[in-house]
C-alpha positions in Angstrom: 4.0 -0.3 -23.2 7.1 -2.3 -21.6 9.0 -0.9 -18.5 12.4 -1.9 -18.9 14.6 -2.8 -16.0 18.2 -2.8 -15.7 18.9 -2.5 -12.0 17.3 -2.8 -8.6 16.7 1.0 -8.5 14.7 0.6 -11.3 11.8 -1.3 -9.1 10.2 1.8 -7.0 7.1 3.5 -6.5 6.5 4.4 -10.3 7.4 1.4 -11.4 4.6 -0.7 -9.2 2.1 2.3 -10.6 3.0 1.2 -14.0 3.4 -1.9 -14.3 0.8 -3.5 -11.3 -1.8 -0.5 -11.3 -1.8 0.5 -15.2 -0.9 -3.0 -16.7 2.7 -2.5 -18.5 4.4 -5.5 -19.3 8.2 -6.1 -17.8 11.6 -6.9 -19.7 14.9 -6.7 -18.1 17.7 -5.2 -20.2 20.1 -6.3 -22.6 22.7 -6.0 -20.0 20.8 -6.8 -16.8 20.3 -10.2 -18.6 23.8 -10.3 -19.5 24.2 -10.0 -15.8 22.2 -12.3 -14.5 24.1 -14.9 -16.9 27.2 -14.1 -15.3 26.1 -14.4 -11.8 24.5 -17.7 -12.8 27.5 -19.4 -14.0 29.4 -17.7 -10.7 27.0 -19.4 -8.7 27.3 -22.6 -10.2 30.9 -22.7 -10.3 30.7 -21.2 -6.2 28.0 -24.8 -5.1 30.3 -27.2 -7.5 33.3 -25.8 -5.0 31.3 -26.4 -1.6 28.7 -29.6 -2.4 30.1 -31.1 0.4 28.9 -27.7 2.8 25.5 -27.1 4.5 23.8 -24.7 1.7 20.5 -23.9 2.9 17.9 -25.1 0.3 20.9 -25.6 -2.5 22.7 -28.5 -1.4 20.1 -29.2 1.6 16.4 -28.9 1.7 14.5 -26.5 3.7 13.4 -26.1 7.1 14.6 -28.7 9.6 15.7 -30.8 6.5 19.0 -28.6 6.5 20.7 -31.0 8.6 21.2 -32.7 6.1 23.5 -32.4 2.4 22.1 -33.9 -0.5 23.6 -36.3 -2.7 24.1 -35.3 -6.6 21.0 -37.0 -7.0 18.6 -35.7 -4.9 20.4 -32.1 -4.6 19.5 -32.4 -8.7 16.3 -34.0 -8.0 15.3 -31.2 -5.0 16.7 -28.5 -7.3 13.5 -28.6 -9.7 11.1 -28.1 -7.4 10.0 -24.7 -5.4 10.9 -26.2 -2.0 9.0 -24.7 0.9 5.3 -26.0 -0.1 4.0 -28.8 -1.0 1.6 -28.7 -4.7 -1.7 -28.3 -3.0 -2.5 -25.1 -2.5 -2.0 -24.1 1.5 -4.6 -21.6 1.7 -8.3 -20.7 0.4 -10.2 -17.8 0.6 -11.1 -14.5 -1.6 -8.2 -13.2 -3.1 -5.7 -10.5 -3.5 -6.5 -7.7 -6.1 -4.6 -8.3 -9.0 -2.9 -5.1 -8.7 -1.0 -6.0 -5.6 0.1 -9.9 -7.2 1.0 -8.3 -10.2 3.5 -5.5 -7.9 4.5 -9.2 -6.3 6.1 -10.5 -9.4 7.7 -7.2 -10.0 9.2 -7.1 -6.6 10.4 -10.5 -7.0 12.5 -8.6 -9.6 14.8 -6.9 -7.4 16.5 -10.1 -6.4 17.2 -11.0 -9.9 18.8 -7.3 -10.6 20.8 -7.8 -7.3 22.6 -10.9 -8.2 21.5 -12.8 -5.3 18.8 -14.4 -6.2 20.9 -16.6 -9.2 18.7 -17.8 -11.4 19.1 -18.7 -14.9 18.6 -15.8 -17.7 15.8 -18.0 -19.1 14.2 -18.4 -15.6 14.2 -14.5 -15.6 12.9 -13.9 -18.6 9.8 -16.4 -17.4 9.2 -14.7 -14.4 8.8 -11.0 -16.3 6.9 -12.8 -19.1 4.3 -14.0 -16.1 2.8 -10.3 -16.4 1.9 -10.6 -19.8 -1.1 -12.7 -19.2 -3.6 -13.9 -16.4 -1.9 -14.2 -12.9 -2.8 -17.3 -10.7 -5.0 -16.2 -7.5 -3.6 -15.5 -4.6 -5.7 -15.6 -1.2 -5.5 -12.5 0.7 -5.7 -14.7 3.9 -4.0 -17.4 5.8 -0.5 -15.8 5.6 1.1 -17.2 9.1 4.2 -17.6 7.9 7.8 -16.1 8.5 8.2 -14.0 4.9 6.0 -15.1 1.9 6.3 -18.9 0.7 2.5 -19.1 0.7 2.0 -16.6 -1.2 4.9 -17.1 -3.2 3.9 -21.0 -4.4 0.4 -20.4 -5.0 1.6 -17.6 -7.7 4.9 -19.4 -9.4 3.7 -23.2 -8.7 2.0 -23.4 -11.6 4.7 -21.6 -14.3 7.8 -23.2 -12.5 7.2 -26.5 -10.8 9.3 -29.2 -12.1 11.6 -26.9 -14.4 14.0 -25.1 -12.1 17.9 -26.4 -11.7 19.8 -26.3 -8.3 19.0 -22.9 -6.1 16.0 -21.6 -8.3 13.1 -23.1 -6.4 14.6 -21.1 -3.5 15.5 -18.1 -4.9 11.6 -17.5 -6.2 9.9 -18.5 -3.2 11.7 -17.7 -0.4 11.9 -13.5 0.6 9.5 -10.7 1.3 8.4 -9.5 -2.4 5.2 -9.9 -1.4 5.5 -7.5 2.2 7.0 -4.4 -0.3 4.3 -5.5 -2.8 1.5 -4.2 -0.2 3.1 -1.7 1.4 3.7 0.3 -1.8 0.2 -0.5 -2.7 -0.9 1.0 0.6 1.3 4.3 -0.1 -0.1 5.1 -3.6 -3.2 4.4 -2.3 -2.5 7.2 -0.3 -0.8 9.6 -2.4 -4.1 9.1 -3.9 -6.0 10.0 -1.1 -4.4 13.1 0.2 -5.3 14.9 -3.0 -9.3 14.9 -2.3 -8.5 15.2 1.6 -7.6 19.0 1.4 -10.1 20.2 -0.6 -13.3 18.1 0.9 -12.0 19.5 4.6 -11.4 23.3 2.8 -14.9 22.9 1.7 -16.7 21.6 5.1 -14.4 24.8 6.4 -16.1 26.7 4.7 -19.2 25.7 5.7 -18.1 25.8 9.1 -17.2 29.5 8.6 -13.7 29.2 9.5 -12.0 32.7 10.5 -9.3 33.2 8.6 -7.2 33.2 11.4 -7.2 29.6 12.0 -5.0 29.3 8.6 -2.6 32.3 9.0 0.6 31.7 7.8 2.2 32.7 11.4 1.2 29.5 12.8 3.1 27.2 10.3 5.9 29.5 11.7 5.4 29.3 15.2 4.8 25.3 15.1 7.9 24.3 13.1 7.3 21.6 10.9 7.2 22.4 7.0 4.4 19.2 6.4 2.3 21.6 8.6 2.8 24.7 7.1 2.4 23.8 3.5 -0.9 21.9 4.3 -2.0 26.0 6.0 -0.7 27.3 2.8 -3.0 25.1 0.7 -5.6 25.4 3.1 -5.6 29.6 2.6 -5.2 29.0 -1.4 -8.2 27.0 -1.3 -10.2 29.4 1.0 -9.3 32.4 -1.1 -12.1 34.4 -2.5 -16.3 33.9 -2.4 -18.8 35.4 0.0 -19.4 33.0 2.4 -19.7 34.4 5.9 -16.3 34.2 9.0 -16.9 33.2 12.3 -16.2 36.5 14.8 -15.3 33.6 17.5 -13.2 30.4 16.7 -14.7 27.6 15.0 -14.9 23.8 16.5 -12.2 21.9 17.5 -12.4 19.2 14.9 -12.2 22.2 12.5 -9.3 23.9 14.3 -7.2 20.8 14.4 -7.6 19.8 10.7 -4.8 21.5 9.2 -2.5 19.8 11.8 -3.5 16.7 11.4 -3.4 16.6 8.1 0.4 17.6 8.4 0.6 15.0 10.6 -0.6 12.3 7.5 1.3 14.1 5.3 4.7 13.6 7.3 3.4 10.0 8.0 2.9 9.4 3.8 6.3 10.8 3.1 8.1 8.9 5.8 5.8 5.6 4.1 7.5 6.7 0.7 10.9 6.7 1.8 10.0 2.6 3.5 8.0 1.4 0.6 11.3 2.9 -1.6 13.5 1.5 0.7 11.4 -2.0 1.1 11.4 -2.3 -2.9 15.2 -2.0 -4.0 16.0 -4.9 -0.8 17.2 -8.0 -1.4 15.1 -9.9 0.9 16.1 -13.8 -0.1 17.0 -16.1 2.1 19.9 -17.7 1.0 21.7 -14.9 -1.1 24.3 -15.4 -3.2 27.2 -12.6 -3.0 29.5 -13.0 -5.9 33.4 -13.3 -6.3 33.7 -9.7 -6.3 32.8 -9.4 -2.5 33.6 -12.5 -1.6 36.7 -14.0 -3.2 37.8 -16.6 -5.0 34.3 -18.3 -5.3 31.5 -15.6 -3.9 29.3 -17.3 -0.6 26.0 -18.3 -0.1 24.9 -16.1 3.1 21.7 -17.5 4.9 19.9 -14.7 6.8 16.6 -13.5 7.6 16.1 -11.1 4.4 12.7 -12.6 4.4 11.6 -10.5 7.5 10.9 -6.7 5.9 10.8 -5.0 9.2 9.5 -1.7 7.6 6.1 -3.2 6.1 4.1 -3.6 9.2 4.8 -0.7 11.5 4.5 2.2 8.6 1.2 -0.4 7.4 0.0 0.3 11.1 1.2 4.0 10.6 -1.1 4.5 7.7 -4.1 3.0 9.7 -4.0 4.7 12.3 -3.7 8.2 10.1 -6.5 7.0 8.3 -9.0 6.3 11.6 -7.8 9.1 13.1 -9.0 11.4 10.1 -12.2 9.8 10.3 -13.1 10.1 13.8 -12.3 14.1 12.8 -14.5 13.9 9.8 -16.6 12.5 11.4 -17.3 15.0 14.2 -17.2 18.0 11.5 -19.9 16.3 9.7 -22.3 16.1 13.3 -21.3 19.5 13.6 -22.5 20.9 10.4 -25.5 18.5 10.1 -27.1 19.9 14.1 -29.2 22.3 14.7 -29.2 25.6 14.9 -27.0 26.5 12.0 -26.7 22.9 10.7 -28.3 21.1 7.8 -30.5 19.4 9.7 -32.5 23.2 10.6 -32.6 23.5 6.6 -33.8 20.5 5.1 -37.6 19.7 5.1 -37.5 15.9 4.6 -33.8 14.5 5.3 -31.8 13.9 2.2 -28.0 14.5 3.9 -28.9 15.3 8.0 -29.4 11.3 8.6 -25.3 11.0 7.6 -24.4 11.0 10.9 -25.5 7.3 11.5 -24.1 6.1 8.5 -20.5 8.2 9.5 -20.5 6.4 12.7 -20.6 3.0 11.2 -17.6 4.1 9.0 -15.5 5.7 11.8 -16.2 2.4 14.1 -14.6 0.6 11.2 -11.7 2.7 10.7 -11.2 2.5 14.3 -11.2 -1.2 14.3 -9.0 -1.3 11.4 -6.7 0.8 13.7 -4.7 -1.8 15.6 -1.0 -3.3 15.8 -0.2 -5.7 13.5 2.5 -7.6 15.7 5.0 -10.6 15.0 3.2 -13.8 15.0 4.2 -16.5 16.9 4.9 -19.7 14.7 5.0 -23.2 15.2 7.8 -24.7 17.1 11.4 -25.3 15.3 12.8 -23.5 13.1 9.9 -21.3 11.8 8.7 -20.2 15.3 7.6 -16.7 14.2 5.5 -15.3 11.5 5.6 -11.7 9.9 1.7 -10.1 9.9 2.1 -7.5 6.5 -0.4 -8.8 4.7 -2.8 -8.7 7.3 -1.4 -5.2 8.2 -2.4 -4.1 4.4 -5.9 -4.9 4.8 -6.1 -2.9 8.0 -4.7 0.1 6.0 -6.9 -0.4 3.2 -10.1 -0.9 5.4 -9.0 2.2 7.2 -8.8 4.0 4.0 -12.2 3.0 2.6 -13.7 3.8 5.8 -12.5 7.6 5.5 -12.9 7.5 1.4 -16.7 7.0 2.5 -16.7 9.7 5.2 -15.3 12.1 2.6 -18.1 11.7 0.5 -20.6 12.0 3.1 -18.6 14.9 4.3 -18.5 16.5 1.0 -22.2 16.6 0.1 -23.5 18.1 3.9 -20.7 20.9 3.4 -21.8 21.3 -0.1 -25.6 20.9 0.4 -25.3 23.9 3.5 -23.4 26.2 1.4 -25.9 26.1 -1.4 -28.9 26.4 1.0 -27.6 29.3 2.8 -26.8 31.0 -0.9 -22.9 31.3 -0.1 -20.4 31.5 -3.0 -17.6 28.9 -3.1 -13.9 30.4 -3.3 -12.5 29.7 -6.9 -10.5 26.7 -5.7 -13.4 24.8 -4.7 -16.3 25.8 -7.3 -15.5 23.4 -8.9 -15.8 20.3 -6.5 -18.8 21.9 -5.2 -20.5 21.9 -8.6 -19.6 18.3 -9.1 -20.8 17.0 -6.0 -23.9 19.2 -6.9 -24.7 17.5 -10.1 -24.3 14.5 -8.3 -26.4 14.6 -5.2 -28.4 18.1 -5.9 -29.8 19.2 -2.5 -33.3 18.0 -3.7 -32.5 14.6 -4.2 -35.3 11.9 -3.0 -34.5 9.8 -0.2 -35.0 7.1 -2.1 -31.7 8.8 -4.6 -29.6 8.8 -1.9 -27.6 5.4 -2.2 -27.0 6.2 -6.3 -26.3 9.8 -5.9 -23.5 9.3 -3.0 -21.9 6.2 -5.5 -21.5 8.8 -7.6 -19.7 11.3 -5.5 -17.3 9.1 -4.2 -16.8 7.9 -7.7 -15.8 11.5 -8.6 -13.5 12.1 -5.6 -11.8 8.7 -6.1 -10.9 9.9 -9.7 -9.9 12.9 -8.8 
């Protein structure tokens, strides 16, 4: 399929599912194009006017070079190139999934559709055809610098190098496509997440025997917030029906707290959605070109520091932290229902689930590691003396994530494993998962099973 585009609102959430998760291809619209046209020949007409003025990496080069105006020579001759990197490759290292360089290209998008990024239609239509075939690599690492020119040259170097005209090279490279990029990979990867986090916690509550008055629907009431009490509504939907036996005194902490916390993540996820939204319709270039329309007679080029996406980092750090904090919480529901006297461990005759524990604490050390702030960076002296951390802020969310997505798992098979032994009967809601993780990891799987029998699990709670 093709995703058509015909305006900055078009680049959101769906849009990065579609095209950089499930591989559509990308055109802009008949009149999106036209538009692009027009704002190219306004800005032409607009650095004709004002070749004499500083026009930062139009009629000057970049970086402490702007001191300088170019000539009609080299302003043509600097105009070709992508300016901020020179063509060796600045950084090495394993790469970024393709998923996230292909939401790259389409965030690069949204400067087109503004107008401010000026760019020739033909230019345009390059950059959309780049998601029609294989995508340079792009190393996860090394990313120290103020927006995303790194990241930005390795992936357009080798399609636009040498064939640009005056204020392209800038327009591609300079910006923060690649900051919404990851952050809106980071919230689907949520979204994705918080529909096997209910259930696998409803199921551990379960074994737990939770009294149903943990969940009553008073307390959504009496604490205020509606992320809250929708996550105690699912929580009593899911615990509906079965024979499994109540607590006559309150359960643990860890399983007292969950449905709180997990309104917590769900208010932190929504308030993600509304940056990652946000982050994706900006126009993050530095210059950008307003036209004649807001800026009569000519338009004006508007230097700025578009390239800094305050949002990415702090709701990247936001997710983490969500993320390690659910798995130090899994974590201690899963030693509580592997001890002894009523846990797992009392049940099983050779250990096939009541060794997790060790295995949950290495997870929950490395979600808590992931767990930390990703700060401004200080850059080199000059100009570019600070440096924006997103990237590395994404890979503390995702290592966060796949620290709990492994927890789950673990979490899932104990709960499930000491409902079966005991001879409980799942409520409706959960038969199901229970009876997948079941075929999975059945409760007399060999030791020697376990590492192919948990893959599978958390293969079937990742599709879900």
């Amino acid at each position: 399929m093709i995703h058509e585009l015909n305006g900055p609102g078009d680049v959101d959430l769906d849009a990065v599912r579609r095209v950089a998760w499930a591989g559509e291809a990308v055109r802009l619209g008949p009149a999106a194009l036209a538009a692009v046209g027009r704002r190219r020949d306004e800005f032409v007409a607009f650095v004709e006017a004002h070749a004499a003025d500083h026009l930062y990496g139009i009629t000057t080069k970049h970086d402490v070079a702007a001191r300088t105006v170019l000539d009609d020579a080299a302003r043509a001759e600097f105009g070709r190139v992508l300016p901020p990197t020179p063509p060796s490759p600045l950084t090495v290292g394993p790469a970024l999934p393709e998923r996230v360089v292909r939401a790259v290209v389409l965030a690069r998008l949204t400067d087109v559709l503004h107008g401010t990024a000026a760019i020739r239609p033909a230019t345009a239509e390059r950059l959309t055809g780049l998601l029609d075939g294989p995508l340079p690599t792009v190393p996860e690492g090394g990313h120290g610098d103020p927006g995303d020119v790194v990241a930005l040259g390795r992936l357009l170097r080798p399609a636009f190098e040498g064939t640009l005209e005056v204020g392209e090279g800038m327009a591609l490279i300079n910006g923060s496509p690649v900051a919404s990029a990851v952050l809106a990979d980071a919230v689907l990867l949520g979204v994705d997440r918080v529909g096997r986090l209910e259930p696998v916690l409803a199921l551990a509550a379960v074994a737990a025997g939770l009294p149903d008055m943990h969940v009553d629907a008073q307390l959504g009431v009496l604490w205020g917030d509606p992320h809250q009490e929708r996550v105690l509504a699912r929580f009593r939907e899911l615990l509906a029906g079965g024979r499994w036996p109540r607590r006559a005194y309150q359960a643990p902490v860890s399983f007292r707290s969950a449905p709180r916390v997990l309104g917590g993540v769900a208010r932190t996820l929504d308030q993600a959605r509304e940056a990652a939204t946000t982050s994706l319709r900006a126009a993050s270039n530095n210059p950008v070109f307003v036209g004649p329309d807001v800026r009569p007679p000519l338009g004006a080029v508007l230097s700025n520091g578009g390239y800094h996406d305050p949002l990415v980092a702090p709701t990247l750090d936001a997710l983490a932290h969500a993320w390690a904090d659910l798995a130090q919480l899994v974590t201690a529901q899963l030693n509580r229902l592997t001890d002894p006297p009523d846990g797992i461990a009392a049940l099983e005759s050779e250990p096939r689930t009541s060794l997790f524990p060790m295995t949950a604490s290495g997870w929950a050390e490395q979600a808590r590691a992931a767990a930390r702030p990703s700060l401004v960076g200080l850059g080199r002296s000059g100009q570019t003396d600070t440096s924006t951390p997103d990237v590395l802020a994404w890979r503390r969310a995702v290592d966060a994530g796949a620290a709990l997505d492994a927890l789950l798992g673990l979490l899932a098979v104990t709960a499930t494993h000491l409902v079966a032994r005991r001879g409980d009967t799942l409520p409706p809601a959960l038969a199901g998962l229970g009876a997948a993780v079941l075929e999975r990891y059945p409760v007399d799987t060999a030791p020697l099973d376990v590492a192919a029998a948990l893959d599978a699990v958390l293969d079937h709670l990742a599709r879900r």
